[in-house]
KOLMIKE-50374 format. One record per residue (C-alpha): z, y, x negated. Coordinates in steps of 0.2 Angstrom, whole numbers, plus 2048, in hexadecimal, padded with zeros to 3 digits. Example, Ala and Ser with C-alpha at 12.3 -4.5 7.8 and 13.67 -1.06 7.14 Angstrom:
2
8277EA7C2/8247FB7BC/
//
This chain:
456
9E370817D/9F570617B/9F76F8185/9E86F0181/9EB6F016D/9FE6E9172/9F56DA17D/9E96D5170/9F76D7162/A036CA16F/9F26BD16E/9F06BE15B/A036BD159/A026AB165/9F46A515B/9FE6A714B/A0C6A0151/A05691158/9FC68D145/A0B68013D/A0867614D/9F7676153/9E966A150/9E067213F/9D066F145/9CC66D158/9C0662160/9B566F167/9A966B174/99B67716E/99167817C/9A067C188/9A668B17A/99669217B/99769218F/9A669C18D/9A16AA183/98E6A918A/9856AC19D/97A6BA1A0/9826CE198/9896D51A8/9816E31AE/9906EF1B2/9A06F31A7/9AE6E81A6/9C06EF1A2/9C46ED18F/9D66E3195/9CB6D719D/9BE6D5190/9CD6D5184/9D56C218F/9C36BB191/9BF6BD17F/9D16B417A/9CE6A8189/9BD6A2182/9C16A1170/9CF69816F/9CA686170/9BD688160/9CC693155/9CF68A146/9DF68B13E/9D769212F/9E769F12C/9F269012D/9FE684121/9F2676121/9DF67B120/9DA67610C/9C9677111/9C6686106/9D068F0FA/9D169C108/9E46A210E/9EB6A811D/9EE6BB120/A016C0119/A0C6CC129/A0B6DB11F/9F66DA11B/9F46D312D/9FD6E1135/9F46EF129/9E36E812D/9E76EC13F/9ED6FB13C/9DB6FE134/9D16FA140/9D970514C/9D971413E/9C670F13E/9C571712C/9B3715125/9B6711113/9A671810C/9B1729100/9C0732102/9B974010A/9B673211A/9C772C118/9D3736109/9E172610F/9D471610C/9CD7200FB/9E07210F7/9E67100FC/9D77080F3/9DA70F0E3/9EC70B0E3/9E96FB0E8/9DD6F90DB/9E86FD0CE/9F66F10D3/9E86E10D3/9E26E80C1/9F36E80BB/9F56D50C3/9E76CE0BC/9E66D20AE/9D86DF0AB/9D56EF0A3/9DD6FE0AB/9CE7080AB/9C26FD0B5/9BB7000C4/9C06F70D5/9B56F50E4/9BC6ED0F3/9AD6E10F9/9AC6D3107/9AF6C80FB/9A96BB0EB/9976BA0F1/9986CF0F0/9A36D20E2/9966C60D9/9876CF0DC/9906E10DA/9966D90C9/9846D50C4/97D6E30CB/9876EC0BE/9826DF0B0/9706E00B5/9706F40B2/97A6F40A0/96F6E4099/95F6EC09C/9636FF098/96A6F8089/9576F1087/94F70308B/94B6FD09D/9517080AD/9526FA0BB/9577040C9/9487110C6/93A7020C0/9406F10C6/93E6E00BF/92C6DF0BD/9286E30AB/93B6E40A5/9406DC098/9466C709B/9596C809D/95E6B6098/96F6B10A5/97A6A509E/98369D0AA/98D68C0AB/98767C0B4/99767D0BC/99468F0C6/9986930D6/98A6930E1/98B6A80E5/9856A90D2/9756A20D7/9746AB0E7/9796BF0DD/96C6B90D2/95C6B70DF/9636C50E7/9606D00D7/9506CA0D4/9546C00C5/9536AE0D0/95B69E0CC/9516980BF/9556A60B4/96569C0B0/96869409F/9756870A1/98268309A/98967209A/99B67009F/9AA668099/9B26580A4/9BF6640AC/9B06700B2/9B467D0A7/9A668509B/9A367C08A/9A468A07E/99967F070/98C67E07D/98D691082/98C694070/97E68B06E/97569207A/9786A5078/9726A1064/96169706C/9596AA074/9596BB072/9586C907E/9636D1089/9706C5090/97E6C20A0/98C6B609C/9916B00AE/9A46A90AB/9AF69F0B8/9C26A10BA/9C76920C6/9BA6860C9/9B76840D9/9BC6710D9/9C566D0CE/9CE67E0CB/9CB67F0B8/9C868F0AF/9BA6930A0/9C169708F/9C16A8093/9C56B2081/9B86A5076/9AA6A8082/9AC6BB085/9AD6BE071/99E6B306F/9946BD07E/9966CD074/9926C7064/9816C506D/9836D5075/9856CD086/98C6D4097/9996C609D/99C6C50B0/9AB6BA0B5/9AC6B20C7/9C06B00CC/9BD6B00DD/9CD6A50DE/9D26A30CB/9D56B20C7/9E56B40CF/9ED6A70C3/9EF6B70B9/9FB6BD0C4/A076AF0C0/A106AA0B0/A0E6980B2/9FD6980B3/9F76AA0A8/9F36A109A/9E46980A3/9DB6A70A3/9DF6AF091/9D16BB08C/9CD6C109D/9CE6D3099/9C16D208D/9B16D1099/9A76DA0A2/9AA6D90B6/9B36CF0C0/9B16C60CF/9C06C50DC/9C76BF0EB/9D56C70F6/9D26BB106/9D66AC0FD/9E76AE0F0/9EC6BC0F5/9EB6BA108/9E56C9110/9D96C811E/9C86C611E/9BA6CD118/9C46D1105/9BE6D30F3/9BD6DA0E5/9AF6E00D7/9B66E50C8/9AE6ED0BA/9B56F40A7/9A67000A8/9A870A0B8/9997150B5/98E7070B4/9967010C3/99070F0CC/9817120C3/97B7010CA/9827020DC/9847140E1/97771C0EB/97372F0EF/97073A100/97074A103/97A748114/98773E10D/99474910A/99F7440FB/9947390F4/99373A0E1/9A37430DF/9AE7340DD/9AB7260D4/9B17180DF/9B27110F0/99E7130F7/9967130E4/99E7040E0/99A6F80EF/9896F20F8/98F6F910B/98F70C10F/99870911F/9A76FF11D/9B86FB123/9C7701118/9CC6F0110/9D86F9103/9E66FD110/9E66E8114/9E76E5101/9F56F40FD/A026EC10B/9FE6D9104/A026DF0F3/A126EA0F8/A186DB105/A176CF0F4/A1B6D90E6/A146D50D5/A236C50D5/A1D6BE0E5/A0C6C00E0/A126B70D4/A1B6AB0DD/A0E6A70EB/A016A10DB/A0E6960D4/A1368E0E3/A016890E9/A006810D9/A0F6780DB/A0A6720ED/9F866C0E5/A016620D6/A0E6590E6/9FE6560F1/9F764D0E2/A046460DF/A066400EF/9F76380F3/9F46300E0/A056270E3/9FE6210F5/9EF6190EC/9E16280E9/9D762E0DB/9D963E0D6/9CC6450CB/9D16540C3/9E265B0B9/9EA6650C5/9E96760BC/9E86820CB/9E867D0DE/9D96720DE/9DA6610E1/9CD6530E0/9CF6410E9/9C56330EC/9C86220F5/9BB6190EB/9AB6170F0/9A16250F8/99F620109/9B261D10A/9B962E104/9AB636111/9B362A11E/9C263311A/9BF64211C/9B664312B/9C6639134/9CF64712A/9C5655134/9C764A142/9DB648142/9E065A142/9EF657138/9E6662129/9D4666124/9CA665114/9B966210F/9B2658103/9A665B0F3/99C6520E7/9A46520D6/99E6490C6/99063F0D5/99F6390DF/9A463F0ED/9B66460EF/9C164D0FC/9C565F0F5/9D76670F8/9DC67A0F7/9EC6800F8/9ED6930FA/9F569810C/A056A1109/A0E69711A/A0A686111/A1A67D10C/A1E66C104/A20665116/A0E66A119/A0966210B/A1365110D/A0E650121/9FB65211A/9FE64810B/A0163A117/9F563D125/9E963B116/9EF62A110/9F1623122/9E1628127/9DA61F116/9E360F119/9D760F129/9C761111E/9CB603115/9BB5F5114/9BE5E7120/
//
């Protein structure tokens, strides 16, 4: 075993340090990739050194350099040393992370952990934490929690009766949502047309008027689904007008910060989301700013019994459950890895100042590739609040031209989005390698890639 972990610790090592150099996104030949990992399942044991070469051998040519400077494909980062090095350390403690009588360490981690990202962003001290896979889990735990508090406000037990028969929860939600909203919500039964939307204002944020208007236009019990960081063009809701105007109607208010919410974390850009303590749950991220590995998030809720009362589940063989509060009750997997210990070492590598620090800097490097390309002859379609960046080359067909000879280049990688019914490329800086050079080299494997789209 020793060997073996040392071996596959030397490959990851070579893959990381090959990332500033190699092509961002391969040209893979899916059919050959497939060969290499398929053919018939052997019929006798292999030794696990062996397995452990063919596996590296056959994945390489379709590795993406996701964890990279470069990939502004999503606003996803690339593990920090000390979260890369703890999540190995996991796996081979293979703690389940279900309550601390399965692992005493992961419960402890966890809460610390938990504490320390409270404290950083910004909410209540009290609330509850669970470490999910990510925004699409902390949004449906978040919900989950809503969906409880709305209706036994309303006389209705929904875990014990259902939907069928309860009373109409009205959700409120902005046109501008992220797409996980809509998915939480078919999950829970409420479905997509449940949604009452509000239309937003040019940057993408919520238009308070509007909310306004529409909480005053029904009755009933009512979720208030918030945004901090749209997902294109990084701008954050009016976060303290539309919680204050939720409770006056009595409302639960959800906010999605899958990225956003981490602009608490920094000085510069706190202001953005003043008010943030005053809602409900939370949504959060922990692969993306704050660069831990995958699978990472986090559901936070200022009411942890309801929390737990809307997630928790009950068996007489699970020993420990029910005696704490945390961990199992407060996320939708029983058997799970220990995320916390990841979370704990990223946060202890950065401190609260290069927590800080990282935020700020991805914002810089956002505002310089903007910069960059404007001054090169792009568009660039929204204020640069966060690390979002929109561009357009014109028409349409021409900024998809680019794009795809983007993709095709390998110097960087980003996708493209539809924004306002044009079509834009879509940049997101959040990778903690990424430097101004990064950014310059890209800048201008963009523009000299454009100038080749140009109509003839």
């Amino acid at each position: 075993m020793r060997d073996l972990l040392a071996r596959a610790a030397e490959l990851a090592a070579g893959h990381r340090e090959s990332l500033p150099d190699r092509p961002v996104a391969p040209a893979v030949d899916a059919a050959a990739l497939r060969a290499s990992f398929g053919g018939p399942l052997p019929k006798d044991p292999s030794p696990p050194s062996k397995v452990l070469e063919e596996l590296a051998r056959a994945a390489e040519p379709g590795l993406v350099a996701t964890a990279g400077p470069r990939f502004f494909g999503f606003v996803v980062g690339g593990s920090l040393p000390a979260a890369t090095a703890a999540d190995v350390l996991a796996t081979g403690w293979d703690q389940n992370g279900f309550n601390a009588v399965l692992s005493p360490a992961a419960a402890a981690a966890e809460e610390v952990a938990g504490g320390w990202l409270k404290e950083l962003l910004g909410l209540p001290p009290g609330a509850s934490t669970g470490f999910v896979t990510g925004g699409q889990a902390a949004n449906t735990v978040g919900l989950a929690a809503a969906r409880h508090h709305v209706l036994a406000q309303a006389g209705w037990d929904v875990e014990c009766d259902g939907l069928a028969g309860a009373p109409r929860v009205r959700i409120v939600a902005s046109e501008e949502r992220h797409a996980t909203i809509d998915r939480a919500l078919r999950l829970l039964g409420f479905g997509t047309r449940a949604v009452e939307p509000v239309p937003a204002r040019p940057d993408g944020a919520i238009d308070v008027a509007a909310l306004e208007a529409v909480l005053a236009a029904g009755s009933g019990p009512v979720i208030v689904c918030l945004q901090a960081g749209n997902v294109n063009t990084g701008a954050c809701d009016d976060l303290r007008a539309a919680c204050e105007l939720a409770h006056a109607h009595e409302g639960w208010v959800h906010v999605d910060g899958a990225f956003g919410l981490w602009a608490a974390a920094n000085p510069g850009t706190r202001a953005l989301l003043d008010g943030v303590d005053l809602a409900d749950s939370w949504a959060c991220d922990g692969h993306k700013w704050l660069n831990v590995p995958y699978d990472s998030g986090f559901a936070f809720c200022a009411h942890p019994a309801v929390h737990a009362e809307a997630i928790a589940y009950r068996a007489a063989y699970l020993t420990g459950a029910g005696e704490v509060s945390g961990m199992g009750d407060l996320t939708l997997e029983s058997s799970r890895r220990a995320r916390g210990f990841a979370v704990w070492a990223a946060l202890r590598e950065l401190g609260r100042d290069g927590v800080a620090e990282l935020v700020g800097r991805c914002c810089r490097l956002a505002r310089r590739f903007a910069a960059a390309l404007a001054e090169g002859g792009a568009e660039i379609a929204n204020d640069v609040v966060l690390n979002q960046v929109l561009v357009s080359f014109g028409d349409d067909a021409r900024t998809d031209a680019v794009i795809a000879a983007v993709q095709r280049d390998g110097t960087c990688w980003l996708g493209g989005t539809t924004w306002r019914g044009r079509r834009h490329l879509r940049i997101s800086v959040s990778n903690w390698t990424t430097t101004e050079a990064d950014v310059d080299r890209s800048a201008a494997a963009i523009l000299r890639l454009a100038a080749q789209q140009r109509p003839r």
